[in-house]
C-alpha positions as a Markdown table, in Angstrom:
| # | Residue | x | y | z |
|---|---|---|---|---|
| 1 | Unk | 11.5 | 14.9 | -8.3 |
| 2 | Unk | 9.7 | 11.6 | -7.6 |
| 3 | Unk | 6.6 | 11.7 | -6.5 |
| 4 | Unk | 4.3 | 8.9 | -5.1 |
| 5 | Unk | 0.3 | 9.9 | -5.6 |
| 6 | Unk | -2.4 | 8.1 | -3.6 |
| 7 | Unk | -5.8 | 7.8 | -4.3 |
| 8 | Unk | -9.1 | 5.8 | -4.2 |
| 9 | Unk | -9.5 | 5.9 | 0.2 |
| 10 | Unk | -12.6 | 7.3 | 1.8 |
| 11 | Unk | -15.7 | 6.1 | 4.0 |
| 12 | Unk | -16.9 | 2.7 | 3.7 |
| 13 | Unk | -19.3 | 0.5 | 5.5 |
| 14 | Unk | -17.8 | -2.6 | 7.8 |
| 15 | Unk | -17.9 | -5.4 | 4.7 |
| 16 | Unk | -17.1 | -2.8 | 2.2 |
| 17 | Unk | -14.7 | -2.3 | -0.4 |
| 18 | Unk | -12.2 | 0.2 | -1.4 |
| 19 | Unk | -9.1 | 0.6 | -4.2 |
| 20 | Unk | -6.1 | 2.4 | -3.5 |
| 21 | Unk | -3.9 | 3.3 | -6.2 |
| 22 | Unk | -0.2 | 4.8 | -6.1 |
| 23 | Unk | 0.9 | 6.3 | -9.1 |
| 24 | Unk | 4.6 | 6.7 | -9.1 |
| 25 | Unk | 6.4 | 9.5 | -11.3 |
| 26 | Unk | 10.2 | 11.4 | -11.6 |
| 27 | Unk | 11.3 | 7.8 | -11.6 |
| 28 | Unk | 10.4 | 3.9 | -12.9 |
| 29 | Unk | 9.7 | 1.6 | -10.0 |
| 30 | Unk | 10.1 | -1.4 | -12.4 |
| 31 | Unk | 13.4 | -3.1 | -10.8 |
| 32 | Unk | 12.5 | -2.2 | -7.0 |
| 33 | Unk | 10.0 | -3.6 | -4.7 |
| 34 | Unk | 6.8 | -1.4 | -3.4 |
| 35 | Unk | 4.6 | -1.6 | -0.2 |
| 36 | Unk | 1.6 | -0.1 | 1.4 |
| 37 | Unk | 1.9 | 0.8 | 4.8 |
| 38 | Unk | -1.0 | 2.4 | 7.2 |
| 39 | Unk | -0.8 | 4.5 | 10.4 |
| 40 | Unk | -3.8 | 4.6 | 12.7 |
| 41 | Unk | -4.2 | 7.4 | 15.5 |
| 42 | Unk | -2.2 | 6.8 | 18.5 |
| 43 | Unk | -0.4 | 3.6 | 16.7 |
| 44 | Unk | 3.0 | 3.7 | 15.0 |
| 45 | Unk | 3.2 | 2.9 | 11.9 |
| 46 | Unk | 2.7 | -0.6 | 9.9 |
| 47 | Unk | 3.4 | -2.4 | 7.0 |
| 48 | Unk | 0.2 | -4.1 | 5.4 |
| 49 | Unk | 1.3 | -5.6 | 2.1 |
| 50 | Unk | 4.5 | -5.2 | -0.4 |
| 51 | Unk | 5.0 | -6.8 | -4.0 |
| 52 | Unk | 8.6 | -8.1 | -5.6 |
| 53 | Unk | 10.1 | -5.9 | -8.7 |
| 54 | Unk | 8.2 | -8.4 | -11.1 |
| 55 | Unk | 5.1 | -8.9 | -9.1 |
| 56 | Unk | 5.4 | -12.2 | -8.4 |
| 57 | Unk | 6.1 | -12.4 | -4.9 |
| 58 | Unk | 3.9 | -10.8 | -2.5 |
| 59 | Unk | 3.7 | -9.8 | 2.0 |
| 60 | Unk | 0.5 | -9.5 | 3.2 |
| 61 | Unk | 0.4 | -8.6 | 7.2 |
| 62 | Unk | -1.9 | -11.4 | 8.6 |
| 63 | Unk | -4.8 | -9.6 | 9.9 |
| 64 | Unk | -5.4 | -8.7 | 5.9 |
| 65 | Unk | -4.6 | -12.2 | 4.4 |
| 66 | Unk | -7.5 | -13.4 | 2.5 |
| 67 | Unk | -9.1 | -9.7 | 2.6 |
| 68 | Unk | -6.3 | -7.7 | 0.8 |
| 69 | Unk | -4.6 | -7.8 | -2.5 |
| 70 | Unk | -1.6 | -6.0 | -3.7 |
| 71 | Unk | -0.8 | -6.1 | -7.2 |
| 72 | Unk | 1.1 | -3.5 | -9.7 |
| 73 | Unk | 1.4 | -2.4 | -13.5 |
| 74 | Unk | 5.2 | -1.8 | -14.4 |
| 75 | Unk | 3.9 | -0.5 | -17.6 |
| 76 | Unk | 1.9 | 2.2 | -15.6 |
| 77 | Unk | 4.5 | 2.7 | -12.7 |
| 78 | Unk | 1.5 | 2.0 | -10.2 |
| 79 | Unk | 0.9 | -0.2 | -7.6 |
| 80 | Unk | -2.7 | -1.2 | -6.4 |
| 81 | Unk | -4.4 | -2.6 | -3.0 |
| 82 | Unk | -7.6 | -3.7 | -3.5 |
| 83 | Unk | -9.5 | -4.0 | 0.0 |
| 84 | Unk | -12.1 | -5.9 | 0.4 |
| 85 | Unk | -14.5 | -7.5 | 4.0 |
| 86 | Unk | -13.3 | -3.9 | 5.5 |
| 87 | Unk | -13.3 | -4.1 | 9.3 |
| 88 | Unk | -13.4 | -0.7 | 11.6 |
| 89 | Unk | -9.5 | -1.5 | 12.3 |
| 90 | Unk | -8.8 | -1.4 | 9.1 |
| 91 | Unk | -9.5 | 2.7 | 9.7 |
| 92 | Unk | -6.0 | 4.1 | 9.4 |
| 93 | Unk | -4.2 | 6.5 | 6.9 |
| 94 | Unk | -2.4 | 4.4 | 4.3 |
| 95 | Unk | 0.8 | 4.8 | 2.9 |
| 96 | Unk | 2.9 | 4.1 | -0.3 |
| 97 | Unk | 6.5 | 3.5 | -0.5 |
| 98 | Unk | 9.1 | 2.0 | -2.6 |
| 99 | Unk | 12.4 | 1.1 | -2.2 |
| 100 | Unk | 15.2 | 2.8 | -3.8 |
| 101 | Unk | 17.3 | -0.5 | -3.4 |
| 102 | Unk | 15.6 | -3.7 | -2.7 |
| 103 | Unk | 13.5 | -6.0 | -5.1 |
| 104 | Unk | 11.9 | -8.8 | -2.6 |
| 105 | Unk | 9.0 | -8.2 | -0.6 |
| 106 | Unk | 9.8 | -6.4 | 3.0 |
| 107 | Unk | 7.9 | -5.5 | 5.7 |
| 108 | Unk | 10.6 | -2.5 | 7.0 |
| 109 | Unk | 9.6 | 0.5 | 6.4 |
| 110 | Unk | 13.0 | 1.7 | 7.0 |
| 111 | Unk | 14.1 | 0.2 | 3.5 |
| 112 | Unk | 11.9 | 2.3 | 1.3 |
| 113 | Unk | 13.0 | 5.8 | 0.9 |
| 114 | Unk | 10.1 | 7.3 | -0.9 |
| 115 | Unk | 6.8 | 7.8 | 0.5 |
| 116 | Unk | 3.0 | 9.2 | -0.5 |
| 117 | Unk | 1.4 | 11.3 | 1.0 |
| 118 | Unk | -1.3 | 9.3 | 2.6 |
| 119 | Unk | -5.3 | 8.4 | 1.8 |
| 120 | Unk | -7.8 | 8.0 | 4.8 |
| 121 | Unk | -9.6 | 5.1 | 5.1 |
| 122 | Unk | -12.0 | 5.1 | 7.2 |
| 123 | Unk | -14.4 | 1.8 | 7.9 |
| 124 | Unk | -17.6 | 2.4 | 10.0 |
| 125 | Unk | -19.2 | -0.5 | 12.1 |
């Protein structure tokens, strides 16, 4: 059974910082791309950042360009997203996926087939 585990959201102060981590287990992520993706109330859902198979190729949505970093550890099966100049629309539940098939950064959520179960983040003015 493969499981995607989030962890590391919470409450944080407008100009804060938080780490989210997404350990991945019942299968290796190392060949396939993965992406965060965040869903605030009321909004559908939207992709914020996704890394290439190696890690050297990277999306970042442009509202978090300059603010967020996705990176991953093959050897760990784990993808990160470090957060950082948090703004209150940044408050959203936040999502990890990867793709059972593709190895190049995308944006579609309709190309990953497994998915966390979400963090909260949540960013106070």
């Amino acid at each position: 059974q493969v499981q995607l585990v989030e962890s590391g959201g919470g409450l944080v102060q407008a100009g804060g910082s938080l780490s989210l981590s997404c350990a991945a287990s019942g299968r290796t992520f190392n060949g396939n791309v993965m992406g965060w993706f965040r869903q605030a109330p009321g909004k559908e859902r939207e992709s914020v950042a996704s890394i290439s198979a190696r890690g050297d190729s990277t999306y970042l949505r442009d509202s978090v360009k300059g603010r967020f970093t996705i990176s991953r550890d093959n050897a760990k099966n784990t993808v990160y997203l470090r957060m950082n100049n948090l703004k209150p629309e940044d408050t959203a539940v936040y999502y990890c996926a990867g793709s059972r098939t593709f190895v190049l950064p995308t944006n579609l959520p309709t190309r990953y087939q497994y998915w966390g179960q979400g963090t909260q983040v949540t960013v106070s003015s």
